[in-house]
N, C-alpha and C positions, 0 to 999 in steps of 0.2 A: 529610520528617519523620523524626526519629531514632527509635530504640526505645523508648526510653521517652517520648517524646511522643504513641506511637499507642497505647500500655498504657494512659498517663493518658485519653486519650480514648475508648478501649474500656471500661475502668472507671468512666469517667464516666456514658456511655450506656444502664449497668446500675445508676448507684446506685440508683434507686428499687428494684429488686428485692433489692439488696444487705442495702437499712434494711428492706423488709417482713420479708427471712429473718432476720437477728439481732432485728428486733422480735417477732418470736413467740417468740424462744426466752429472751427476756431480760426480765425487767419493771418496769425503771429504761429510759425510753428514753433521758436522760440517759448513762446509762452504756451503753449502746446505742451510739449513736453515738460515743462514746470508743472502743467496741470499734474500730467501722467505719474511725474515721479512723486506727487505731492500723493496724490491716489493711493499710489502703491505705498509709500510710508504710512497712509493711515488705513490699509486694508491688513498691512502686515502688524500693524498694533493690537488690530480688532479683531485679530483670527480666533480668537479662542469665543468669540461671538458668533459665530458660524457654526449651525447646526450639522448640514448637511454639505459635505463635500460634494458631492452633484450641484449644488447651487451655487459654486463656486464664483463662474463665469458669469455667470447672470446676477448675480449679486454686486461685482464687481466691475459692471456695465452699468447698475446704477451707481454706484458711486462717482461713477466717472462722471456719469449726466449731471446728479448732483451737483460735483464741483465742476463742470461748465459753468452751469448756470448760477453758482454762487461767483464766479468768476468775474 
């Protein structure tokens, strides 16, 4: 499996937790998941930026924060 195959399936395996954290902090879940799916297109472009697969999750938790707040 290539690297971005095993990104997409580590971020798959967390989306439930992904949509609870952008759903508390946003109150369109409509636009909630806009966020989310917009996240995940730009963590899946930038995977080859990522040093350390242990930092996976937590790197990909700021992103999310990020585009909240650019939101």
């Amino acid at each position: 499996m290539d690297q971005q195959s095993q990104l997409i399936a580590q971020l798959s395996q967390s989306r439930e937790h992904f949509v609870a954290f952008v759903g508390r902090r946003m109150s369109d879940p409509e636009f909630a998941e806009d966020v989310l799916q917009g996240s995940l297109l730009k963590a899946i472009e930038g995977a080859q930026q990522l040093r350390d697969e242990d930092r996976l999750i937590p790197w990909f938790f700021r992103t999310l924060r990020n585009a909240i707040v650019g939101a």
